[in-house]
N, C-alpha and C positions, 0 to 999 in steps of 0.2 A: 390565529390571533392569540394575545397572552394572555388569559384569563385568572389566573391565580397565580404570586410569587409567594414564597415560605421561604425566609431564610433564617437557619437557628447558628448561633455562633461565629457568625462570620468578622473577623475584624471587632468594633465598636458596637455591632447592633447582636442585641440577646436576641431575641424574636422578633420579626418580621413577618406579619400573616396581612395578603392583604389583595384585595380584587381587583381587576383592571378591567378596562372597558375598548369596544370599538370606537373608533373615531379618532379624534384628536385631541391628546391630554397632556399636559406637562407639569414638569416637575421643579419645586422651587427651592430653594433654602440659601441659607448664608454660603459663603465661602468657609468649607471645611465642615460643614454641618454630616457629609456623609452620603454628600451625591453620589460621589467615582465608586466609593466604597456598595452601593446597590450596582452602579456596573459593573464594577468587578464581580461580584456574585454573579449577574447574566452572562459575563464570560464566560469562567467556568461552566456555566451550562451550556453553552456553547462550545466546551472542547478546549479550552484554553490551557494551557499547562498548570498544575497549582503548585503554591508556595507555603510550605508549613506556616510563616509568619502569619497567614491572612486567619489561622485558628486564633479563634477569642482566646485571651490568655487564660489559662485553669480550666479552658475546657475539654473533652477527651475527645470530642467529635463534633464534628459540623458537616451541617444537612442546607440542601440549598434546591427548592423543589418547586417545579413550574407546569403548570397544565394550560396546554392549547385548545385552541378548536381549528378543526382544520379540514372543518363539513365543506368550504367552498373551496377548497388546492387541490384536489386530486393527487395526493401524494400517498395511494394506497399500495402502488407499486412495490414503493423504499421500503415498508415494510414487509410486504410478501417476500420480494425480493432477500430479506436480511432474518427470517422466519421469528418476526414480529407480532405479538400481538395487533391487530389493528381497531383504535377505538376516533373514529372519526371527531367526536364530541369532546373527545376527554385526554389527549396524548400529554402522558404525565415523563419529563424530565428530570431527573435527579441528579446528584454528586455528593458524593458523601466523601469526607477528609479526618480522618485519625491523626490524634498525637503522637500514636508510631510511625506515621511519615507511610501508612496505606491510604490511597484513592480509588474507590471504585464509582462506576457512572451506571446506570440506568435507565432505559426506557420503557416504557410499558410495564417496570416490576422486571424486565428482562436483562442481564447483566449485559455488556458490551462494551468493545473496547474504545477508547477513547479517539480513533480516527472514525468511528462509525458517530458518533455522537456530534462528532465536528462535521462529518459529513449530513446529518440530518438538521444540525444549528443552523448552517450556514443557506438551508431552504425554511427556516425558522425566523430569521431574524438577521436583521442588519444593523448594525451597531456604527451611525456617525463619529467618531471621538474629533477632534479639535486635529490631532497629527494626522488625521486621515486626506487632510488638506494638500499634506504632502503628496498626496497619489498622483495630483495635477502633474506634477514631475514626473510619472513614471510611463513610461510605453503601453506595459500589461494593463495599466485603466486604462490610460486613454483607448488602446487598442480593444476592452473587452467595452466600451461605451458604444463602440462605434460597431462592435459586433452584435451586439441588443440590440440596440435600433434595424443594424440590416437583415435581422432573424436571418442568419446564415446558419444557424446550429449545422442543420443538415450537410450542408455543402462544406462547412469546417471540420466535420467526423469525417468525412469523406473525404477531402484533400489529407488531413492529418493521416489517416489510410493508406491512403497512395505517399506519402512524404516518409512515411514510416519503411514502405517496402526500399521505396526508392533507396533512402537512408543505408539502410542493411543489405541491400546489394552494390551500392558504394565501398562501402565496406570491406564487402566480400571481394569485391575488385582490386582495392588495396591490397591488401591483406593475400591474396592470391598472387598482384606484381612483384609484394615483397618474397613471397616464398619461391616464386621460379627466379627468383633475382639468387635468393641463397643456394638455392637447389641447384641451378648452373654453375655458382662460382665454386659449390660443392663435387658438381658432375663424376671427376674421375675417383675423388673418394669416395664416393657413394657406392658407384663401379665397381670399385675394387670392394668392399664388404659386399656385395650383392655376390659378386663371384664367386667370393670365398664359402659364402655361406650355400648358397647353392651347389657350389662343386662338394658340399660335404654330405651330400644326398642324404638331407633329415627327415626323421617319419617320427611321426608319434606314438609313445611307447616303448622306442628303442632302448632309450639305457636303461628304463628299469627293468626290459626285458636281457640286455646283454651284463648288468650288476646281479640279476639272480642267475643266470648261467655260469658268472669267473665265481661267484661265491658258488655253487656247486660242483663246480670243477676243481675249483680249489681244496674243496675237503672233500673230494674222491673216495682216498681212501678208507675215511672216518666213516662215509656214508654205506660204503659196498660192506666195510665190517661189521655194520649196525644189521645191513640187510641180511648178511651171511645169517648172525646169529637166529635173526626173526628166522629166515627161512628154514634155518634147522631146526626151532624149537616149534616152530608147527607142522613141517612135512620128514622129517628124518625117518627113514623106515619104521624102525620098532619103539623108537621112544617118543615121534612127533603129535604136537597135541591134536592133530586132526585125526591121523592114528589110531591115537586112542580112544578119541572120542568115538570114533564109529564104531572100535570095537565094544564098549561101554555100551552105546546105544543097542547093537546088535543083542547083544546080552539081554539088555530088558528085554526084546520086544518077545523072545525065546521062553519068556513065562508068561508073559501075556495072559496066556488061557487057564493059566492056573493061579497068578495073582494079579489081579485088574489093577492093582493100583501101578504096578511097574508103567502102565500102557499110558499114564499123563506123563508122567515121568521121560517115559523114551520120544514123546510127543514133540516134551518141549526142548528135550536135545538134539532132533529134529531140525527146530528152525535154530538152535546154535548153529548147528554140525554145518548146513548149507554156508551162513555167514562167518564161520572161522576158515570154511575150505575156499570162499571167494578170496577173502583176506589174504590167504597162501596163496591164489595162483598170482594176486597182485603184487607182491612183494617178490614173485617168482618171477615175473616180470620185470619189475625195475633192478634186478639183481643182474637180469643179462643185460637192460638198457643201460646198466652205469657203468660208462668207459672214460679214461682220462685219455687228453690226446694234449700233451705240452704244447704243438704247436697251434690247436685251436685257442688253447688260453693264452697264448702270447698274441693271437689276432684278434680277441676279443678284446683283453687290456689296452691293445693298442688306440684298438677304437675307441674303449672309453677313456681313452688320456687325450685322444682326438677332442673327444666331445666337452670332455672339464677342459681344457685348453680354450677351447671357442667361447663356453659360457664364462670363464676370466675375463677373457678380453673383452668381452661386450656387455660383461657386469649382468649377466643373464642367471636366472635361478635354476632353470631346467632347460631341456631341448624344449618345449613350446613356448620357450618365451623365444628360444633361438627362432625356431618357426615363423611367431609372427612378425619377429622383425625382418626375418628373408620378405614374407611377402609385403611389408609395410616398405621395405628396399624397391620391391618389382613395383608397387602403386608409384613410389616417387619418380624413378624412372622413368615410367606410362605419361605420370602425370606430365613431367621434362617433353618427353617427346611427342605428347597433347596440346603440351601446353598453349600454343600460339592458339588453336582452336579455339577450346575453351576458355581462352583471354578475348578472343573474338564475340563470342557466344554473352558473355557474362557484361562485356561493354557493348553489346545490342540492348540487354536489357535493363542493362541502367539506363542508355540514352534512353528507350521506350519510357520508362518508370519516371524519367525527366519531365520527359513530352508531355508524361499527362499529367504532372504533378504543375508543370508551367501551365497549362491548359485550365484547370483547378484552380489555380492564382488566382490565373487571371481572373476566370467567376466572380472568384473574390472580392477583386478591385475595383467591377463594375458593381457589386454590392455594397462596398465599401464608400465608394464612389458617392452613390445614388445619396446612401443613408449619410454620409457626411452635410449636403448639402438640408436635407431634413434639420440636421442638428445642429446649422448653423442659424438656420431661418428663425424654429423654435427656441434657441438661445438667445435669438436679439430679440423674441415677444416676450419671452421671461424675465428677461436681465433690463429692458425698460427701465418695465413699474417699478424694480428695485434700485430704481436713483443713476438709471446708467441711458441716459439716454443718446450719448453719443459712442456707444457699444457699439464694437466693432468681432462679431467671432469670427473666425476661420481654420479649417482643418486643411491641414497640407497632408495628400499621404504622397508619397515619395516610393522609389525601388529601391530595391536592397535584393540579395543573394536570398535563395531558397532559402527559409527557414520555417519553424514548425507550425507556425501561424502563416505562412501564408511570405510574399512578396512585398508588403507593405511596409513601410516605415511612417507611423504615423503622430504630426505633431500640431498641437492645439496651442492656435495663435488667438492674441488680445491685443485690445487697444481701450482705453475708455474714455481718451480725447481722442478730437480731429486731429490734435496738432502732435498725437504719440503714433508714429509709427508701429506697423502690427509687432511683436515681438513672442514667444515662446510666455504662456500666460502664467507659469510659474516666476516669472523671472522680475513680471514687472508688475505684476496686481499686489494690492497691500491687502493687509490681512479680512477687511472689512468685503473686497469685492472679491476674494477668492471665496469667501465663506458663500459670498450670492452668490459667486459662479457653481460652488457646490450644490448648493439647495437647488437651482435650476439642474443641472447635471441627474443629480437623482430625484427629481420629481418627473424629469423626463424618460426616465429607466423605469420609475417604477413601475408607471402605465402599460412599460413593456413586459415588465419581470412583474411574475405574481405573488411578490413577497408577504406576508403573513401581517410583518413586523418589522418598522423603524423604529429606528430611536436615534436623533438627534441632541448629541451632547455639546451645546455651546454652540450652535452652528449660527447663534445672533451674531460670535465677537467680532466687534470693530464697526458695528451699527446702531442707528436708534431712531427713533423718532417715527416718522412716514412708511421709512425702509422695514425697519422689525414690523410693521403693522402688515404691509405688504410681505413677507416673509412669513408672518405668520395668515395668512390667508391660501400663499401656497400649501404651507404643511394641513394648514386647515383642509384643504379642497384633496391633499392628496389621503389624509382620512378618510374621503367621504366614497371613495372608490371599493369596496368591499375589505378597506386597508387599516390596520391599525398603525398610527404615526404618535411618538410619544418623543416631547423635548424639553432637555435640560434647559432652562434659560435663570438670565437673571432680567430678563428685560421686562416689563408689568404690560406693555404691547401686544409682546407673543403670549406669556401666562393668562391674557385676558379672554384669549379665543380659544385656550382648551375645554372643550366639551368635560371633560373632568379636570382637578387642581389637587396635585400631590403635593406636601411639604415635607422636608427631609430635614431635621433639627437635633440637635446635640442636647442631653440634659446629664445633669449629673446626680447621681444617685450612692448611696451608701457603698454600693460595689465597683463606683467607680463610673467613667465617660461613658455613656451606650450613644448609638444612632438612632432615632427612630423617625419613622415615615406613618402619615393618614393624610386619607381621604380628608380635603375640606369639604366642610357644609359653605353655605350662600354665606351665612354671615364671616364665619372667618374666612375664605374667598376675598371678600371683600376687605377686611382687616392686613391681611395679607397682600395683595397687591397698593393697597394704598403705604403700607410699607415698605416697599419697592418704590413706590414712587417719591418718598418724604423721607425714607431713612428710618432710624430708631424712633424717633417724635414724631408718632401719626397725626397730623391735621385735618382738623375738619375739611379744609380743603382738599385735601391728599384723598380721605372716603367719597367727598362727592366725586372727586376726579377719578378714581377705581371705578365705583357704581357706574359712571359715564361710560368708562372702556367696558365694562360687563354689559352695558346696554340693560341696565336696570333701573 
């Protein structure tokens, strides 16, 4: 329930601070006084897109800030779930808008983004506006009306489940006819690079291995000249440094006993002498290993002119790319001469994924079925007392091709004479009885859905008299359900049966137009709707006749 709205800066109104109550309460003022303008601010806290224009003009920021109570919704999930603070008593709303053209949103003091905020509004509050009338026309309500009443949640997550797989293995079935369709017409090209590439028996690692082989063959002789030198300047009989060093060493260790210090000295030429004679025999080694053979390097070149020739052509960077396209050749292949099977396999499981996805419908239909005939019955006791007493409703649901919702096509018929044929209730209700076929519509959900918060903007237009009094008895009664119901009107009927009386008035002040909105007390209450009733010139008549509908 809405307990507190704060709106600073928004549009026409400076500050707005102000308390709301459970039950049934509405909201009055002129035309243009700054009705839309307080719902527009509950928009946005509901998620709604913002528009730098709705900043008060001169102002740098605006704040628009709402606390719930939401001890009786069981809605402590959404916040665990979204790692929320959770205050049962107290769940505070925010939106904040800069004249730099930033928006941030708020729950709990906790930043988030504006799909999470629209996802928790939308279990917050319901917002009637006047075009919402239009939804009579659409499938998705009619369709989500009909799925409230048949509390099918469960069995709709679960057909959608199944319609999902099904879906994507549809899909996959396409998608798989198309490619063995290309993969055949492709067949003998493919062939022919699979051969190719295979017949060039590729491993990984080969050319970098056969690119340092031609480049050390190639500079043979540079290298064996390098080695010549190293090996003479360390092993040469009488001048080699290993030679010498041993003789050197030899020398020290030969006074040892006469001067101690030689003996670190020859210690540590020692572990040289070992590591410069390794050094020699390895370069005495690769000195016999390096041999030129012209005709090894013409068979290596070749190969690697093999191998850049093959990655030209197939626009390849190295041999592992050559690699995986050989094997990514052999899968298509496989796949080609699999193919019939696994086109077998894969249209088993679509049919299966059909079967229970039609099986799942169907559920559906008999729920849909059931709960249509509920809503037709309880739309002719509502729609009555609202001046319709020769109401005729009926739901047609109809078949149609699997789709995500289910089997159903479904369409809400009207009639409000005998002598009118049923017809599609958008097409032929005037503005006054779609607005009752509304108010009946969501007074019948709402019993179902455990919404927090209505608000009905204009949902009287196009009635008066008997009807607004009876219209207002429903919002009244749907109040009284653990619900808060709050509506725009202009009619002194509905305004007389709000448990509280908002007025929302225009003044003009030194800074210019503001909006501002209070609480009536009893006596303006009374001033006020008698003004409704008489216009600008309150009559004494007009007060007694208020007080009457106040039941005062």
């Amino acid at each position: 329930m809405l307990k507190h709205l704060y709106i600073k800066n928004f549009a026409l109104i400076d500050i707005l601070d102000i308390d709301l109550y459970p039950g049934f309460s509405v909201i009055t003022g002129e035309t243009g006084a700054g009705k839309s303008i307080v719902l527009g601010a509950i928009g946005l806290l509901l998620g709604q897109r913002a528009d730098l224009k709705t900043l008060k003009q001169g102002a740098d920021r605006c704040v628009i800030e709402a606390h719930f109570d939401l001890s009786r919704y069981q809605m402590e999930s959404f916040f665990t779930d979204n790692d929320i603070e959770y205050d049962a008593k107290d769940c505070i709303i925010r939106r904040e808008l800069t004249a730099a053209g930033k928006s941030r949103a708020f729950i709990n003091d906790t930043p988030v983004q504006l799909s999470m905020l629209k996802e928790l509004g939308e279990r917050l509050v319901d917002v009637h506006s006047q075009h919402q009338n239009l939804l009579l026309n659409k499938q998705d309500f009619q369709m989500s009306v009909l799925d409230i009443i048949a509390d099918d949640s469960n069995e709709l997550v679960a057909y959608k489940e199944t319609y999902n797989a099904f879906h994507q293995a549809a899909n996959e079935l396409e998608a798989l006819k198309e490619e063995i369709n290309r993969n055949r017409q492709n067949l003998d090209f493919l062939q022919f690079q699979y051969q190719e590439l295979e017949g060039a028996h590729l491993f990984i690692g080969e050319q970098e291995e056969l690119e340092q082989k031609s480049d050390t063959m190639t500079h043979a002789e540079d290298i064996k000249s390098a080695l010549y030198i190293a090996d003479n300047a360390l092993q040469a009989e009488s001048t080699g440094i290993v030679t010498s060093l041993h003789s050197a060493r030899n020398a020290l260790k030969g006074i040892c006993h006469v001067f101690p210090e030689a003996e670190e000295l020859a210690n540590r030429m020692d572990s040289t002498y070992i590591e410069l004679k390794d050094i020699a025999q390895e370069v005495g080694s690769l000195l016999e290993d390096i041999d030129f053979d012209p005709a090894e390097l013409d068979n290596i070149n070749e190969r690697l002119d093999r191998l850049y020739d093959l990655q030209k052509k197939y626009h390849a960077e190295d041999t592992e790319t050559l690699i995986a396209l050989r094997d990514s050749l052999r899968q298509q292949l496989d796949h080609i001469d699999n193919s019939d099977e696994t086109l077998q396999e894969l249209q088993q499981q679509v049919d299966q994924l059909k079967a229970q996805c039609q099986q799942k419908a169907n559920q559906l239909t008999k729920l849909r079925t059931k709960a249509a005939k509920i809503i037709e019955t309880e739309m002719q006791q509502r729609l009555v007392p609202l001046g319709m007493p020769n109401i005729r409703f009926q739901i047609i649901i109809g078949q149609e091709n699997l789709t995500m919702n289910g089997q159903d096509k479904v369409s809400y018929l009207f009639s409000a004479n005998t002598s009118t044929p049923l017809q599609p209730v958008s097409q032929v209700a005037s503005g006054g009885e779609i607005s009752r076929v509304m108010l009946a519509l969501k007074a019948m959900i709402s019993g179902a859905v455990k919404l927090p918060t209505i608000i009905f903007d204009e949902i009287d237009t196009g009635v008066s008299g008997k009807i607004a009094e009876k219209m207002a008895e429903i919002m009244y009664e749907m109040g009284s359900h653990e619900r808060q119901v709050i509506s725009i009107t202009h009619l002194p009927q509905i305004a007389a049966m709000g448990s509280a009386h908002y007025k929302v008035e225009k003044e003009e002040t030194p800074q210019g137009t503001t909006s501002r909105m209070e609480l009536l007390s009893p006596d303006k209450r009374v001033m006020e709707i008698a003004q409704m009733l008489s216009g600008s010139k309150v009559t004494e008549a007009a007060i007694q006749n208020a007080k009457q509908l106040l039941r005062l």
